[in-house]
C-alpha positions as CSV (number, residue, x, y, z in Angstrom):
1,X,-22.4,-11.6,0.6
2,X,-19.7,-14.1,1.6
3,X,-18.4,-14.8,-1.8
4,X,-16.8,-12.5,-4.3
5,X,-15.0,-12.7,-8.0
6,X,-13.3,-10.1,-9.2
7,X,-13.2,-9.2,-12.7
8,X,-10.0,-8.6,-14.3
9,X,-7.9,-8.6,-17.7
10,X,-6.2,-5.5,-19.7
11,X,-7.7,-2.3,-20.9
12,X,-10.4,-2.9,-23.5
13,X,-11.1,-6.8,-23.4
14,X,-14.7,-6.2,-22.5
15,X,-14.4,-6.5,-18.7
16,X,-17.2,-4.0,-18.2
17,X,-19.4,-5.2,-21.3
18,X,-19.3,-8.5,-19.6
19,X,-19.7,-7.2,-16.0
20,X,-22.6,-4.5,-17.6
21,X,-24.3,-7.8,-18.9
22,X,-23.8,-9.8,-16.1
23,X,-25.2,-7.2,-13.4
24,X,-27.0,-4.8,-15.0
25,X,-25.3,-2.8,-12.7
26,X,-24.4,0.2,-15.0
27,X,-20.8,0.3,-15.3
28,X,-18.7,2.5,-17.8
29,X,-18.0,1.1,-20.9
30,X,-15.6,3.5,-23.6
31,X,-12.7,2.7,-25.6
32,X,-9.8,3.7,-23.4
33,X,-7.9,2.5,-20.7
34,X,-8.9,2.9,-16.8
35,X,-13.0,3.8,-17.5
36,X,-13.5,1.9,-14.0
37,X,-11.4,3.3,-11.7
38,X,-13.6,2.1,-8.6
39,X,-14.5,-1.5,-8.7
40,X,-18.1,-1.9,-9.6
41,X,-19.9,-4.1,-7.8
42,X,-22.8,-6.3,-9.2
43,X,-24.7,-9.1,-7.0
44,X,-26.0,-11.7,-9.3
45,X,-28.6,-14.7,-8.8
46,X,-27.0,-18.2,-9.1
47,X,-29.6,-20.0,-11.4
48,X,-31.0,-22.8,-9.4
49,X,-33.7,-25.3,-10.9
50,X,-33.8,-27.0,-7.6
51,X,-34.9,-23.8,-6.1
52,X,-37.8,-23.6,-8.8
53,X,-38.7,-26.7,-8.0
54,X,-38.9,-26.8,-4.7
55,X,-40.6,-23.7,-4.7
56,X,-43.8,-25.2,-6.8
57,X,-44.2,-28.1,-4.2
58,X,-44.0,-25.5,-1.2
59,X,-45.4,-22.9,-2.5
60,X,-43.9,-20.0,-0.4
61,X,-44.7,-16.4,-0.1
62,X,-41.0,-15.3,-0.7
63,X,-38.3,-17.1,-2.6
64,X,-34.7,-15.9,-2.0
65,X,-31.8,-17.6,-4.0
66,X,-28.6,-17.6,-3.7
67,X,-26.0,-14.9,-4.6
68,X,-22.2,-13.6,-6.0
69,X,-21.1,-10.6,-5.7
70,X,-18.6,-9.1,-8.6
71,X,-16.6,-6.9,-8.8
72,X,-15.3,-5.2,-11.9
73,X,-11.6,-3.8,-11.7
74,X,-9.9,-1.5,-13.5
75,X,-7.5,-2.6,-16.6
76,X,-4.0,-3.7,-15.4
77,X,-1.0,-2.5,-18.0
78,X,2.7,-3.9,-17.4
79,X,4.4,-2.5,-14.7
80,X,1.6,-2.6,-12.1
81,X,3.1,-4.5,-9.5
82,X,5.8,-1.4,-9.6
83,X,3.2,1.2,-9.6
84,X,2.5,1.7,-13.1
85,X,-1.5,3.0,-14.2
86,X,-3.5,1.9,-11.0
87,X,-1.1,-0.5,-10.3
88,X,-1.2,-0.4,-6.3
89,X,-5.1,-0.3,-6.6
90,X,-6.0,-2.7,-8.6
91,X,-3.4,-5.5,-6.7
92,X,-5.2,-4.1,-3.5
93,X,-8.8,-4.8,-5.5
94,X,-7.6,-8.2,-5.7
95,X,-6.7,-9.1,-2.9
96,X,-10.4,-8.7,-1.6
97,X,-11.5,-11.0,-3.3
98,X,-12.6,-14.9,-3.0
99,X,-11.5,-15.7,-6.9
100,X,-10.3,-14.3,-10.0
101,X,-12.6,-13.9,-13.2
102,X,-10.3,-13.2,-16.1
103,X,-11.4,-11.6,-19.2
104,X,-9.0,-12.0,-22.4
105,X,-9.6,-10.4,-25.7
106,X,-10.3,-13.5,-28.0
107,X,-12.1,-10.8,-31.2
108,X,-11.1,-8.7,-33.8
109,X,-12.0,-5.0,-33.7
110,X,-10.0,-2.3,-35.4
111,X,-12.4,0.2,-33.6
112,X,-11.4,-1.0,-30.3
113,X,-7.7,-0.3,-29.7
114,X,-5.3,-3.1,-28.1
115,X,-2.3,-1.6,-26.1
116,X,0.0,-4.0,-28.2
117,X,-1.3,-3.5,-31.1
118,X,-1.9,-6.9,-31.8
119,X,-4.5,-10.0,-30.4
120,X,-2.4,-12.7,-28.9
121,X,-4.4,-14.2,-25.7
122,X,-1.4,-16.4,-24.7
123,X,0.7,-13.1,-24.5
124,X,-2.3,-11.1,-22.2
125,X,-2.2,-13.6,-20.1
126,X,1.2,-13.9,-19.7
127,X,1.1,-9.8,-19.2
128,X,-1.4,-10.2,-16.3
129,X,0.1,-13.2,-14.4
130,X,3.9,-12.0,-14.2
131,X,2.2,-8.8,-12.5
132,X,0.5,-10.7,-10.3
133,X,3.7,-13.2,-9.4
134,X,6.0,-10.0,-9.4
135,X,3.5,-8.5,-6.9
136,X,3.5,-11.9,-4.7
137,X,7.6,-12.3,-4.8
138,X,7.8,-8.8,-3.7
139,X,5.4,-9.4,-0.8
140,X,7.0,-12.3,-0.1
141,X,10.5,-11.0,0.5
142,X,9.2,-8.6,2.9
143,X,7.8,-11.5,5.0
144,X,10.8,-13.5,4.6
145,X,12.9,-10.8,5.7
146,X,10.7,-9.8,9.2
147,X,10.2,-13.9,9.8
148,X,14.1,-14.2,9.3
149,X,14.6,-12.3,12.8
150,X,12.1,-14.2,14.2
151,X,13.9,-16.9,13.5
152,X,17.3,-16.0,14.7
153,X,15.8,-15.0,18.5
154,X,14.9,-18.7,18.4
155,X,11.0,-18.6,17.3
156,X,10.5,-22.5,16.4
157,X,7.6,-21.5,14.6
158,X,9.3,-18.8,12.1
159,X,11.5,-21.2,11.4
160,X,9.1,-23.4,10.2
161,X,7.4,-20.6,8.0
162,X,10.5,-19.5,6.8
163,X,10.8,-23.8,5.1
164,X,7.3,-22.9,3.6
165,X,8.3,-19.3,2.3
166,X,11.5,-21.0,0.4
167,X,9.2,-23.5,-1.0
168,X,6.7,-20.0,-2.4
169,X,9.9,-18.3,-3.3
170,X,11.2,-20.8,-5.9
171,X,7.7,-21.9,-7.1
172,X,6.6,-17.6,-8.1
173,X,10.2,-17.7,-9.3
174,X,9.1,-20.3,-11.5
175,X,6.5,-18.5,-12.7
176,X,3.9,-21.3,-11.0
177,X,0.8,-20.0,-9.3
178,X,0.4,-20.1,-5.7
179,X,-2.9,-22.2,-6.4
180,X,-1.3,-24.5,-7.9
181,X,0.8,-25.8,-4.6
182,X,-0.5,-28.6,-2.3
183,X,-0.1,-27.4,1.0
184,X,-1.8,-28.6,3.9
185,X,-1.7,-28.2,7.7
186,X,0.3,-25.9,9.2
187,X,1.7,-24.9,5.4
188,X,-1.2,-24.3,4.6
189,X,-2.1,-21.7,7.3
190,X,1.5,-20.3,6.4
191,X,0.0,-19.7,2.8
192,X,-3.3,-18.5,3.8
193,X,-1.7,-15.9,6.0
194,X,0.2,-14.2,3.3
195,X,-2.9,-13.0,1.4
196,X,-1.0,-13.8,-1.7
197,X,-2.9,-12.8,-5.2
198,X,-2.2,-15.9,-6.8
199,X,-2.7,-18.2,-4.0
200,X,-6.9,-17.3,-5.8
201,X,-8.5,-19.2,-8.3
202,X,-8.7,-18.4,-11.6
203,X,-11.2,-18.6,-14.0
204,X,-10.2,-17.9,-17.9
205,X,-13.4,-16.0,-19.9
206,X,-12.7,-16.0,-23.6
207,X,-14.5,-13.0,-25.2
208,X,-15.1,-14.1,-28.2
209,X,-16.8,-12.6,-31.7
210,X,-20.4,-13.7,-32.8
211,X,-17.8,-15.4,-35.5
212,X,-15.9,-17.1,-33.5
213,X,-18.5,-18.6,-30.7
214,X,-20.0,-20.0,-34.1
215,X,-17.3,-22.1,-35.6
216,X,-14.5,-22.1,-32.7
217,X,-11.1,-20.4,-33.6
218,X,-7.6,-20.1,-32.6
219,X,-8.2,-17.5,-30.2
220,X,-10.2,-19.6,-28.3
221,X,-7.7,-23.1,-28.8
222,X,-4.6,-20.7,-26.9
223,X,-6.8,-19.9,-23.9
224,X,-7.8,-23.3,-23.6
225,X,-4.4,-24.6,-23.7
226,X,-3.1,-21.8,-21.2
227,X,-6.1,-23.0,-18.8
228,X,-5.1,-26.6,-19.1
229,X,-1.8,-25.6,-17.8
230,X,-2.4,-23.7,-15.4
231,X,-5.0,-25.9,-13.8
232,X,-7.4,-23.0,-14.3
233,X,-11.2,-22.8,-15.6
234,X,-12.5,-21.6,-18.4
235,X,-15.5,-20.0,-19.9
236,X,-16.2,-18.7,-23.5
237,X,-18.6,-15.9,-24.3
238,X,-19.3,-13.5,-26.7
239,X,-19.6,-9.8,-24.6
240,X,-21.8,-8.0,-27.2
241,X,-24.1,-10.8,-27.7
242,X,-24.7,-10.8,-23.7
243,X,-25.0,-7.7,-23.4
244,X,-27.8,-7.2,-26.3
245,X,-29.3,-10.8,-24.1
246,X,-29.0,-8.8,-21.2
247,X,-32.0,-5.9,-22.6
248,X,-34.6,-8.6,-23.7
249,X,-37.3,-9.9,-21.5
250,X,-36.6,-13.9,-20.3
251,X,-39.0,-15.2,-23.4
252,X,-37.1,-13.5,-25.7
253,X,-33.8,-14.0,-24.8
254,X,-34.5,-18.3,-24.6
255,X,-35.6,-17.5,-28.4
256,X,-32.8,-15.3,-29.0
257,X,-30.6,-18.4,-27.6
258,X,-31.7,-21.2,-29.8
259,X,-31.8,-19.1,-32.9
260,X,-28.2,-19.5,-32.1
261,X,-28.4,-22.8,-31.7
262,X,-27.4,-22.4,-27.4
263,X,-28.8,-24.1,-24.5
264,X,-27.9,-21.4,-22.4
265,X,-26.3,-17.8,-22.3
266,X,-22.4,-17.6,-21.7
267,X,-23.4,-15.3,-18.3
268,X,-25.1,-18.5,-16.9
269,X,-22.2,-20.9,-17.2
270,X,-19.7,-17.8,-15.8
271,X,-21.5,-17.9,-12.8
272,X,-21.9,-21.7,-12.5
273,X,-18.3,-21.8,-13.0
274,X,-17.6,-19.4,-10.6
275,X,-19.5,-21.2,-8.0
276,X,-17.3,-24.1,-9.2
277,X,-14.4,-22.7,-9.0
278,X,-15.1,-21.9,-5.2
279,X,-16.0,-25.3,-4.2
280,X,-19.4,-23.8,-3.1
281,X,-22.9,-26.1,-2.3
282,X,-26.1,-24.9,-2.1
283,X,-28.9,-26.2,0.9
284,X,-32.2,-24.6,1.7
285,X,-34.7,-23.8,4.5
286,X,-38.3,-23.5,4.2
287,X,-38.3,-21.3,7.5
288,X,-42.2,-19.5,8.0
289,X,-43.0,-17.8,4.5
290,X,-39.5,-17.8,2.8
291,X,-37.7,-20.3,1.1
292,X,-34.3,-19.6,0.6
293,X,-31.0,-20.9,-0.6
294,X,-27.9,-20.7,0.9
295,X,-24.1,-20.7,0.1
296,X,-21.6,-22.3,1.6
297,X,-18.0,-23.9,1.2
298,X,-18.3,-27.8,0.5
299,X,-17.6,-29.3,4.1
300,X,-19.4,-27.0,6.2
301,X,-20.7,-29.1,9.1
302,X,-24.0,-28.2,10.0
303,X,-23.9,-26.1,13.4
304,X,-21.1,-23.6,10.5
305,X,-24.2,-23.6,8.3
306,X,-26.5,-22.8,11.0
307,X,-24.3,-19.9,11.4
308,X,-24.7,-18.5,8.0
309,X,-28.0,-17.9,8.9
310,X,-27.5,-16.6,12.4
311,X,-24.7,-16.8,14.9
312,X,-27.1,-17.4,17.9
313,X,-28.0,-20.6,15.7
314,X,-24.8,-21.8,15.7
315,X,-24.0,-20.6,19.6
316,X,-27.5,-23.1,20.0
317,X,-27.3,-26.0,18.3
318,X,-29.2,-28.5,18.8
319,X,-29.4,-30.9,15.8
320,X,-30.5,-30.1,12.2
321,X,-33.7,-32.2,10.6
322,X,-32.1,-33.2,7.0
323,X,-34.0,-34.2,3.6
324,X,-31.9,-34.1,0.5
325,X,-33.5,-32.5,-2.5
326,X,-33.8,-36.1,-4.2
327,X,-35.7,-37.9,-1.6
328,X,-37.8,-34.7,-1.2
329,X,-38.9,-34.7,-4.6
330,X,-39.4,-37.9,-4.5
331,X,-42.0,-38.1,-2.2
332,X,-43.9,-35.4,-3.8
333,X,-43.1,-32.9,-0.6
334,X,-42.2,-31.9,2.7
335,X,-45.4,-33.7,4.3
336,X,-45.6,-37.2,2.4
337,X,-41.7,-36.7,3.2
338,X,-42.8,-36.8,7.1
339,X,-45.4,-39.4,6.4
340,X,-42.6,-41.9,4.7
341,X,-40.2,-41.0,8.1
342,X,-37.5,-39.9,5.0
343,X,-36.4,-36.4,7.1
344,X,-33.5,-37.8,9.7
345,X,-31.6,-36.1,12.5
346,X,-28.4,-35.1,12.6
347,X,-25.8,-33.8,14.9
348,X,-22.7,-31.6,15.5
349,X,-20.3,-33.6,13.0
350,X,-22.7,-33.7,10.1
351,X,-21.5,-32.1,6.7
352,X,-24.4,-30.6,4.8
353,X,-24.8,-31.8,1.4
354,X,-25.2,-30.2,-2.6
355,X,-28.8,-29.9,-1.9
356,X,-29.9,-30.8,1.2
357,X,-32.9,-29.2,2.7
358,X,-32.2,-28.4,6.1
359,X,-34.5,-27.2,9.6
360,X,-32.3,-26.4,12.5
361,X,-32.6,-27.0,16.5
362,X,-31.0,-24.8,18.3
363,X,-31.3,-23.0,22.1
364,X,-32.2,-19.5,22.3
């Protein structure tokens, strides 16, 4: 699929009600620790209203939007990074992944134990990231130490690393994220390299009580202000109220939504966000009988997005024949579109735009 978010949090904050409602992909849900020992793996339509839209003007035989893929891991306790519950799994979970969905336990519910005891979503957090920055330091080191001889036989290049490794060292130390640095260049590829866990995105979900995606609460207020400082996203949603969502039929569920006075589920904005979070754009082909979206990282010139849909299209390029979704609406379709001259050539350097509708040239 391309593009993957893993799930994540402690035992018993809803991970797999969320992932259940999200997917409908079946997971185990029970009141004890480690009930996903596999990650789970849902794919899930981003909701597109261009896609429906374009769609009633073209009038294909297939429509095919685009898609996540996530994956539900099993609950991290403290001590993972050492080994502790499924530690060494679930780092290695992570580290497949393109972004980090994190689910905090924002709700009451005697039934439903806590490992602490107590509901303090600052304090979770905390739990999961120090695992996560212990794991990286620890990774790190082991680097450092094999780029060190490197560097001593005279490698110019380790020695270089080995500047960007101090610069990692005393940022984890700090407790900071490795998304949070601004490396660029050959820093950057120094970064990349590593496959570090925090060097991921983050997205913050707050599940929430019916109560408390009402009014608001205080539960809520701390993982907003632990998002804020950690330059991270966040979502809030109410797990049960998704998941009972998640059984009704599309009519009932838009009812079900403004009886509670929502424009849309939680689930939708999750995704959206996590298609955010990845810097992701959408453009389209109208290719024979399908219309179809596609993913692909903002940037992408157009031969790259070619390639998404075949690597002999890329190998072939010839030029790609571009309408944004705007000026195709606009016109009323793909014909009056051709009529008004509006579709335009473009070449090897072009970057394909949020929405752009796309036809490309290529040799066989």
């Amino acid at each position: 699929m391309g593009f993957r978010c893993g799930i994540i949090g402690l035992p018993n904050v809803g991970k797999s009600t969320i992932f259940n409602a999200l997917t409908a992909a079946g997971a185990a849900v029970a009141n004890y620790p480690f009930c996903t020992i596999e990650p789970n793996v849902g794919v899930v339509a981003v909701p597109d209203r261009r896609l429906e839209l374009i769609a009633q003007r073209v009038k294909p035989q297939r429509v095919t939007p685009t898609v996540m893929e996530f994956l539900d891991i099993a609950g991290l306790v403290k001590g993972a990074s050492r080994g502790e519950g499924l530690g060494n799994k679930f780092l290695g979970h992570i580290r497949e992944v393109d972004a980090v969905v994190h689910i905090v336990r924002c709700f009451d519910n005697p039934d439903v134990v806590h490992m602490d005891g107590t509901i303090d979503p600052a304090r979770d957090i905390e739990i999961v990231k120090t695992e996560l920055l212990l794991a990286d330091l620890e990774t790190l080191e082991r680097r450092i130490a094999k780029t060190e001889k490197a560097a001593k036989a005279g490698d110019r290049a380790a020695a270089k690393s080995l500047e960007v490794y101090a610069a990692l060292k005393d940022a984890l130390g700090r407790g900071l994220p490795a998304y949070t640095l601004s490396l660029g260049g050959e820093a950057g590829e120094a970064l990349k390299d590593l496959h570090l866990l925090t060097a991921k995105k983050v997205l913050y979900v707050a599940n929430v009580s019916e109560k408390e995606l009402r009014g608001g609460g205080t539960y809520i207020e701390k993982v907003r202000q632990v998002a804020a400082r950690d330059g991270a996203g966040m979502v809030v949603i109410c797990g049960d109220l998704e998941a009972e969502m998640a059984e009704l039929d599309p009519e009932e569920r838009q009812a079900f939504l403004e009886d509670l006075g929502l424009e849309e589920s939680g689930l939708v904005k999750l995704i959206r966000e996590g298609y955010s979070l990845l810097d992701l754009i959408t453009f389209y082909t109208t290719v024979g009988p399908e219309l179809r979206a596609w993913t692909i990282p903002r940037g992408t010139r157009a031969p790259q997005a070619a390639g998404k849909i075949h690597s002999d299209m890329e190998r072939g390029f010839i030029r790609a024949e571009i309408i944004h979704f705007d000026e195709f609406m606009a016109a009323g379709g793909m014909a009056q579109a051709k009529e008004k001259g509006l579709i335009r050539s473009e070449g090897k350097d072009y970057e394909i735009k949020d929405g752009d509708i796309a036809l490309f040239r290529f040799n066989v």
